[in-house]
N, CA, C and O atoms as a GROMACS GRO file, in nm:
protein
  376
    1UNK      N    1  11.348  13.198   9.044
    1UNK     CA    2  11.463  13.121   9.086
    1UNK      C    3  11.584  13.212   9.109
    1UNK      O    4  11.651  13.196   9.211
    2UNK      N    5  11.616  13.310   9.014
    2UNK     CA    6  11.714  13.412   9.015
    2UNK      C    7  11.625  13.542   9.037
    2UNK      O    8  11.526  13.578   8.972
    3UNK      N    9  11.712  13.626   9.188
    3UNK     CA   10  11.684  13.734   9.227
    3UNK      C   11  11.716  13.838   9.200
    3UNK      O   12  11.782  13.880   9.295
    4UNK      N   13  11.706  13.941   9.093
    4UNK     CA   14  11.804  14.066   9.056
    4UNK      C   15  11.829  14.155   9.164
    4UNK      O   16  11.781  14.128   9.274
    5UNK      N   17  11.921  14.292   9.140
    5UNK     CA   18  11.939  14.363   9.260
    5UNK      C   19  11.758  14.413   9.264
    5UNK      O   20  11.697  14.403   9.371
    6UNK      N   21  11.694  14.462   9.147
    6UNK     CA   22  11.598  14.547   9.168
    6UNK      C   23  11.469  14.493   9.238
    6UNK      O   24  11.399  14.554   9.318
    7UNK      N   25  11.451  14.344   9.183
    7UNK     CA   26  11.346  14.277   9.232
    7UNK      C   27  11.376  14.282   9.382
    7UNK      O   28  11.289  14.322   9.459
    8UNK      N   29  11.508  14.238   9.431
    8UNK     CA   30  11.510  14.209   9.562
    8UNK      C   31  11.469  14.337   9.655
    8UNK      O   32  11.401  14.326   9.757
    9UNK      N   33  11.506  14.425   9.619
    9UNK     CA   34  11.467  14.572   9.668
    9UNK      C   35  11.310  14.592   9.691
    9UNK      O   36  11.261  14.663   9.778
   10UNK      N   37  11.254  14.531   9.615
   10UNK     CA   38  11.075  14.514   9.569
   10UNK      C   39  11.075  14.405   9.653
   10UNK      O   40  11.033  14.467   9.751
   11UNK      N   41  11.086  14.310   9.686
   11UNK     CA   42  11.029  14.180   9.738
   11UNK      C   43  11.016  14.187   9.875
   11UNK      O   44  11.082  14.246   9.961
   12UNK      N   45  10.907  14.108   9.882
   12UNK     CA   46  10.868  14.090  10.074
   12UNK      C   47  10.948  13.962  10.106
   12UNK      O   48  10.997  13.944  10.217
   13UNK      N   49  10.963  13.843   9.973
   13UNK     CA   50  11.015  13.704  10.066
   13UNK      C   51  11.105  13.770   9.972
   13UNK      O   52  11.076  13.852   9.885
   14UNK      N   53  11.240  13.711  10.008
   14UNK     CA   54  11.376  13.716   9.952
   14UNK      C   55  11.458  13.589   9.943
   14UNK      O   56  11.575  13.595   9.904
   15UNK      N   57  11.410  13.490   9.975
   15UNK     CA   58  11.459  13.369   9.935
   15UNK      C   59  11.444  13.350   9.792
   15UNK      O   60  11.349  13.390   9.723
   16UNK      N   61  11.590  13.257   9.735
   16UNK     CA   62  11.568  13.256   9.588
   16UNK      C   63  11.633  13.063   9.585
   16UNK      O   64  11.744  13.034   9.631
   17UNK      N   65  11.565  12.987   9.539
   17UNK     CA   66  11.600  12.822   9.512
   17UNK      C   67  11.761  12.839   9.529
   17UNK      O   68  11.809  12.737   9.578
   18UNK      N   69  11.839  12.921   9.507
   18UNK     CA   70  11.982  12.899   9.499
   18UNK      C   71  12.009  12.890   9.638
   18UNK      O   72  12.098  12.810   9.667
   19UNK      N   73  11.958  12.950   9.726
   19UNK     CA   74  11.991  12.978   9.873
   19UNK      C   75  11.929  12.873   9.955
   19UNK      O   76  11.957  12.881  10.074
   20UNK      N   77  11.831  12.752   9.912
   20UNK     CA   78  11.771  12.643  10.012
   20UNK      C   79  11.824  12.522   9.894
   20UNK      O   80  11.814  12.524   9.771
   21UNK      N   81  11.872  12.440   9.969
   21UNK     CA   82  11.854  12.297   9.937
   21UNK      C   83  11.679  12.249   9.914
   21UNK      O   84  11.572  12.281   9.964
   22UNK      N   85  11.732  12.146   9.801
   22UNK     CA   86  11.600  12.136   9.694
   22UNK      C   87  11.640  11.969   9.653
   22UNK      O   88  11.756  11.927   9.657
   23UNK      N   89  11.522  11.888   9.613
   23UNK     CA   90  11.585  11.749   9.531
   23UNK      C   91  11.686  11.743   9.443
   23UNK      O   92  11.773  11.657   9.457
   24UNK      N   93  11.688  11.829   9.344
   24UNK     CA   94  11.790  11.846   9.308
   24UNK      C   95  11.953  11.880   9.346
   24UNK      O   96  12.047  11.863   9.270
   25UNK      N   97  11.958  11.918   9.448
   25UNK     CA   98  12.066  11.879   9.491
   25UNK      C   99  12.153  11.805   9.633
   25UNK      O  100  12.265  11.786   9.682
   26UNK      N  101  11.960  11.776   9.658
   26UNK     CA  102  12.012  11.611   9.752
   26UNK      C  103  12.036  11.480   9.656
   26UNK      O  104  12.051  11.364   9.695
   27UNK      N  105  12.034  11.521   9.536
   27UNK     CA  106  12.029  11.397   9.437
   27UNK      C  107  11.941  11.328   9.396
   27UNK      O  108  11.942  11.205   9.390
   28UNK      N  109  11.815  11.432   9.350
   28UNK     CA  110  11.708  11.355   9.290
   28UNK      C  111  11.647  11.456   9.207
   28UNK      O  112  11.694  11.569   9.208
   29UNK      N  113  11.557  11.429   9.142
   29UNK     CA  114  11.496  11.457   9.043
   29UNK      C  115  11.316  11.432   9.005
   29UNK      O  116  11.258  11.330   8.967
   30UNK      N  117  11.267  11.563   9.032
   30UNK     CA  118  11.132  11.594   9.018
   30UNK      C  119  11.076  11.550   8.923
   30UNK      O  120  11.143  11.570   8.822
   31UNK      N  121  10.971  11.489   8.902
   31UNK     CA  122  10.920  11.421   8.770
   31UNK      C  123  10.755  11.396   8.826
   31UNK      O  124  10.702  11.367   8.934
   32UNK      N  125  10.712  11.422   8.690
   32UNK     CA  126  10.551  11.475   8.685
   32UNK      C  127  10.481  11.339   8.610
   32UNK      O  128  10.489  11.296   8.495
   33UNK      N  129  10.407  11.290   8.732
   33UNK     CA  130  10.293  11.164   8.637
   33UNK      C  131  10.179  11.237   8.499
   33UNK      O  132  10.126  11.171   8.410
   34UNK      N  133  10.168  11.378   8.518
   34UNK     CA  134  10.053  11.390   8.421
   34UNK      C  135  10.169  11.547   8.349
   34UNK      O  136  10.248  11.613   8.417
   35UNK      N  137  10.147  11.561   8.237
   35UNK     CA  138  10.243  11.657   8.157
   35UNK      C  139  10.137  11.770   8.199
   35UNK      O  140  10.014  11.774   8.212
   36UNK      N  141  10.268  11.880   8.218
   36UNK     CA  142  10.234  12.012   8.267
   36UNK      C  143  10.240  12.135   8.171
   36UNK      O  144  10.198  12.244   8.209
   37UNK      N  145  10.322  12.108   7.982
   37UNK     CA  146  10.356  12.173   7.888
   37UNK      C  147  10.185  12.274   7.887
   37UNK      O  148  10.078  12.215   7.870
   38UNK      N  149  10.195  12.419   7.907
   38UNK     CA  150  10.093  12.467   7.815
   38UNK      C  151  10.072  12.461   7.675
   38UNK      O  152  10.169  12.455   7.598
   39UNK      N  153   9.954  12.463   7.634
   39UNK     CA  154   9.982  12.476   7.466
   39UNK      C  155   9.993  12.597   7.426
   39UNK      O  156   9.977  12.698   7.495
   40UNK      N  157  10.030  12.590   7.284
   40UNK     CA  158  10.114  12.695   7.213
   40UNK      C  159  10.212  12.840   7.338
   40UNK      O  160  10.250  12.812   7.452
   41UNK      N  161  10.224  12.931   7.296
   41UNK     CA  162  10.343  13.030   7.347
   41UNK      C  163  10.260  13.106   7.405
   41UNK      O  164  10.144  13.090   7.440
   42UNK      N  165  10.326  13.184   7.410
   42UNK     CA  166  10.266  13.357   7.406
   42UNK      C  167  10.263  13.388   7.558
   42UNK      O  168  10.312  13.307   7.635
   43UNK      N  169  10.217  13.483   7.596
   43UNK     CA  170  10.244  13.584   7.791
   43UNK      C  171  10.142  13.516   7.875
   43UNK      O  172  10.042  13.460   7.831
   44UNK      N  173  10.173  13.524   7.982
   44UNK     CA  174  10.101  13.425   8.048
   44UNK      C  175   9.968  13.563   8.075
   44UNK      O  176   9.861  13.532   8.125
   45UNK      N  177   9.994  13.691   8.038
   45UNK     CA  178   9.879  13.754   8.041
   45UNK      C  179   9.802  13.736   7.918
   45UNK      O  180   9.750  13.844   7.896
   46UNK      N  181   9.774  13.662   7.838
   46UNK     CA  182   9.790  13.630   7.748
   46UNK      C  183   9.636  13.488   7.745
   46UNK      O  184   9.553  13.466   7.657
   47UNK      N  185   9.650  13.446   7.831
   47UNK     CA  186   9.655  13.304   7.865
   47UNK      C  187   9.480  13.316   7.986
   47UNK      O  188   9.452  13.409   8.063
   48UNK      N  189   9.403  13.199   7.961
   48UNK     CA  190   9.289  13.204   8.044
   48UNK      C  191   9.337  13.156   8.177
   48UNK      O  192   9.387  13.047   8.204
   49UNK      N  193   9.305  13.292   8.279
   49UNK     CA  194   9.294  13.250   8.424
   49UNK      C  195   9.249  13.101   8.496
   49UNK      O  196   9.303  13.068   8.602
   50UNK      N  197   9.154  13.020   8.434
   50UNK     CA  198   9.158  12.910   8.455
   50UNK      C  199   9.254  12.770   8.425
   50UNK      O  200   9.282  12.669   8.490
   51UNK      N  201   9.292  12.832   8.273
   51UNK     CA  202   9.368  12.706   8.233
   51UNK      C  203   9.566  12.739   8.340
   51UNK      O  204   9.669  12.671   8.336
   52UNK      N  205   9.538  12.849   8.404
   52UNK     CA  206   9.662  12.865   8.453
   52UNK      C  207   9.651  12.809   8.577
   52UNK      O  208   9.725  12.717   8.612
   53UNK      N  209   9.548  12.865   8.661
   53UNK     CA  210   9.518  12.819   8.771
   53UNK      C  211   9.507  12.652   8.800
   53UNK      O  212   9.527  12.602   8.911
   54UNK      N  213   9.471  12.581   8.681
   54UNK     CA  214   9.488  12.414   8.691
   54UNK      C  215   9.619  12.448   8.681
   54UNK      O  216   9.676  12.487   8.783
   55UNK      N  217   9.690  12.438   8.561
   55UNK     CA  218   9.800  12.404   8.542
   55UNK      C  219   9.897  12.446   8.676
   55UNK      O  220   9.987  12.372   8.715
   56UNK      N  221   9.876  12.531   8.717
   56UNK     CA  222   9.951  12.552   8.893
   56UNK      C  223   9.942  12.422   8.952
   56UNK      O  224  10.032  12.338   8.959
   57UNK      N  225   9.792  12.411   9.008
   57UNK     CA  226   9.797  12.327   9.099
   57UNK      C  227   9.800  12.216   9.067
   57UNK      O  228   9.797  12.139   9.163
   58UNK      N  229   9.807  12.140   8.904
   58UNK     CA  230   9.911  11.976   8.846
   58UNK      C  231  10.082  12.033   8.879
   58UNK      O  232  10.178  11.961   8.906
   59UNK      N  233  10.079  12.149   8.870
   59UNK     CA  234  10.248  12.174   8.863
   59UNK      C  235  10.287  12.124   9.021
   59UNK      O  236  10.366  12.034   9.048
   60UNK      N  237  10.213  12.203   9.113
   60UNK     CA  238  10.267  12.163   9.278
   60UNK      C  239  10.168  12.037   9.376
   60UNK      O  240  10.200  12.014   9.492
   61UNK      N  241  10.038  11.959   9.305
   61UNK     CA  242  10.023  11.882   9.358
   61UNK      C  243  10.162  11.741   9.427
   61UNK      O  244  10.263  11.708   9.365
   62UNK      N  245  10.138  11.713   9.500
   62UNK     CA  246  10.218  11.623   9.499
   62UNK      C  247  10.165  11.464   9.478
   62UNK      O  248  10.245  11.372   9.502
   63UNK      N  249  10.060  11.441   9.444
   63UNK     CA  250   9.981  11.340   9.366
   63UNK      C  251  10.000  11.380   9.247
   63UNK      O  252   9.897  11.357   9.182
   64UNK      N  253  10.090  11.434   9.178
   64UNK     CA  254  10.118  11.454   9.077
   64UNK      C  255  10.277  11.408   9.044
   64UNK      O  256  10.326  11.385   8.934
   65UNK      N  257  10.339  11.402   9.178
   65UNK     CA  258  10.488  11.420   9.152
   65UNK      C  259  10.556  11.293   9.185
   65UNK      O  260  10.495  11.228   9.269
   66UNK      N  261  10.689  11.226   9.134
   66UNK     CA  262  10.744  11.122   9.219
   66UNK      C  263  10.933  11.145   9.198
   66UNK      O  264  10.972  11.221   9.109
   67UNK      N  265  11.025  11.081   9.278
   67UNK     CA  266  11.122  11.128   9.253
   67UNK      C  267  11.174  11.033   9.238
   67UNK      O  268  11.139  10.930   9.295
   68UNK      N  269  11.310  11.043   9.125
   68UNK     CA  270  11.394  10.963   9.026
   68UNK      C  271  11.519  10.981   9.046
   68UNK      O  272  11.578  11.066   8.980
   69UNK      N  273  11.575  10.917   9.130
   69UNK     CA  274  11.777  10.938   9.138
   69UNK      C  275  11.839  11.006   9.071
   69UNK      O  276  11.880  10.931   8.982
   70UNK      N  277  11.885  11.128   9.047
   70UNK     CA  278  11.957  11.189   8.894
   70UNK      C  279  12.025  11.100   8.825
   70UNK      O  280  12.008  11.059   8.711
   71UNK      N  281  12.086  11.080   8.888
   71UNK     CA  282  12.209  10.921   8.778
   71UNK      C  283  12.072  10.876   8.694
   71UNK      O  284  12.074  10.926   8.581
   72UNK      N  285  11.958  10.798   8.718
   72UNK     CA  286  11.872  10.771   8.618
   72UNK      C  287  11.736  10.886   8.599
   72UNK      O  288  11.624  10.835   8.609
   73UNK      N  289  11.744  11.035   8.572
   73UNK     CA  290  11.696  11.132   8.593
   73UNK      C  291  11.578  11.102   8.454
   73UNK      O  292  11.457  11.123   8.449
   74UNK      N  293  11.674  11.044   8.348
   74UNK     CA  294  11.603  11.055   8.193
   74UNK      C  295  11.493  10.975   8.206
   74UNK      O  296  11.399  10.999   8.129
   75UNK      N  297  11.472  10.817   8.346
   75UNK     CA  298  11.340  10.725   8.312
   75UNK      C  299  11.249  10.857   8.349
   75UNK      O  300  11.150  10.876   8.278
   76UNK      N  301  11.265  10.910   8.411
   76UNK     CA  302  11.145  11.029   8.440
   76UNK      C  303  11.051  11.070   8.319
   76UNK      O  304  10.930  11.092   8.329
   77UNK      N  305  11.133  11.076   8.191
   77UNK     CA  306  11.069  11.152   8.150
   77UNK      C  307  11.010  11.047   8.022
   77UNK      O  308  10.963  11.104   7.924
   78UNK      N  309  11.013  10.932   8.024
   78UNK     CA  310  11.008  10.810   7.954
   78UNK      C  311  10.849  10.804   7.974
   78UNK      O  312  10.806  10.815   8.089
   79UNK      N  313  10.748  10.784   7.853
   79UNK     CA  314  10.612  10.780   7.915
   79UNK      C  315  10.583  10.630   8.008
   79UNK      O  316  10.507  10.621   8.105
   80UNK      N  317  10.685  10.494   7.936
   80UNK     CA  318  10.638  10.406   7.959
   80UNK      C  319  10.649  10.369   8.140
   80UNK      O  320  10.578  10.301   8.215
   81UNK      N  321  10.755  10.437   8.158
   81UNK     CA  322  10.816  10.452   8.321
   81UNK      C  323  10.709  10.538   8.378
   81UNK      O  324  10.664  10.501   8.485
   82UNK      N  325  10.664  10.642   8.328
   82UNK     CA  326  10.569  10.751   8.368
   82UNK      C  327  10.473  10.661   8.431
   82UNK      O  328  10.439  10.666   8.549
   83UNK      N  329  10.427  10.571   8.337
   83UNK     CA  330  10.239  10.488   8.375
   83UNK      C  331  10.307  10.393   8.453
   83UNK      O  332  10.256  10.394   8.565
   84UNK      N  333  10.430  10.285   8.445
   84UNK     CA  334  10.454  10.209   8.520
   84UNK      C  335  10.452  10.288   8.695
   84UNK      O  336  10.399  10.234   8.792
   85UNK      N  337  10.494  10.366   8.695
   85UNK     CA  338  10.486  10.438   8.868
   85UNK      C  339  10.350  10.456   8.868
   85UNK      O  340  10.299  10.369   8.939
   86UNK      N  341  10.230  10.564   8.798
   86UNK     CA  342  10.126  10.584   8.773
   86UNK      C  343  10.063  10.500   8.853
   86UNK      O  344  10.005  10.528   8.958
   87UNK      N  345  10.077  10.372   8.791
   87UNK     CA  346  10.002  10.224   8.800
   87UNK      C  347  10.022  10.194   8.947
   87UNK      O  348   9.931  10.157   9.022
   88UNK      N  349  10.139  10.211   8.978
   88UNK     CA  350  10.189  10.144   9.118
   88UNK      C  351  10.198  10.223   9.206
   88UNK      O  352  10.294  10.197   9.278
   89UNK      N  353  10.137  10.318   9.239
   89UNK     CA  354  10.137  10.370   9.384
   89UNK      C  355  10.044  10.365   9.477
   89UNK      O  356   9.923  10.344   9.470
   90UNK      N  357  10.137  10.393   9.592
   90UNK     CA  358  10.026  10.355   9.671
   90UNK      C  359   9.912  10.392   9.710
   90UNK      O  360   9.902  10.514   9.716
   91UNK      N  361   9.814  10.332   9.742
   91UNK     CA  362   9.662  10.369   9.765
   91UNK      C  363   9.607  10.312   9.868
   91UNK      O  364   9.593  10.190   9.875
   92UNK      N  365   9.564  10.411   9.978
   92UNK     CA  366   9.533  10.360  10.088
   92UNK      C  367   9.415  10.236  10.118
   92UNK      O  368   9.312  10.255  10.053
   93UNK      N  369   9.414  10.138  10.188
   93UNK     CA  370   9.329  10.067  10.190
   93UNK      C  371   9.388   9.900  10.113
   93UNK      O  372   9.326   9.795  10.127
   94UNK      N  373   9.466   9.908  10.067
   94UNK     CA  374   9.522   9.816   9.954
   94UNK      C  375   9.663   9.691  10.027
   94UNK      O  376   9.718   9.610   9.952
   0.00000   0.00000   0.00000
């Protein structure tokens, strides 16, 4: 998200979230139907190549994602709001 002088010197893309408009600051708020927390800590070298590689692609599916007005940013993270959207989206054919 933040680009130092040195990284940027190293980098092929040089875009950093501060420099593009994002939901967050068209006024909304990213929120995840299935929890993305790894368990326990430690380096992501650290960590099995598989359980990272899911956890990526729940992080950027977008059958994973729905967006929440910031003014009410907190139902996001409410489980019972979580399953109520869950429950109700749309599905083709229906």
């Amino acid at each position: 998200m933040i680009v130092d002088p040195e990284m940027r010197a190293r980098a092929h893309y040089k875009c950093s979230m501060a420099t593009v408009a994002n939901p967050n600051t068209l006024g909304w708020k990213v929120c995840h139907r299935r929890k993305l927390a790894l368990p326990g800590r430690g380096s992501v070298k650290q960590r099995n190549i598989v359980d990272l590689q899911s956890h990526f692609r729940d992080f950027v599916a977008p059958s994973n994602m729905f967006l929440v007005p910031n003014v009410l940013s907190g139902l996001g993270e409410l489980p019972h709001f979580i399953e109520a959207v869950a429950d109700n989206l749309y599905r083709p054919g229906q």
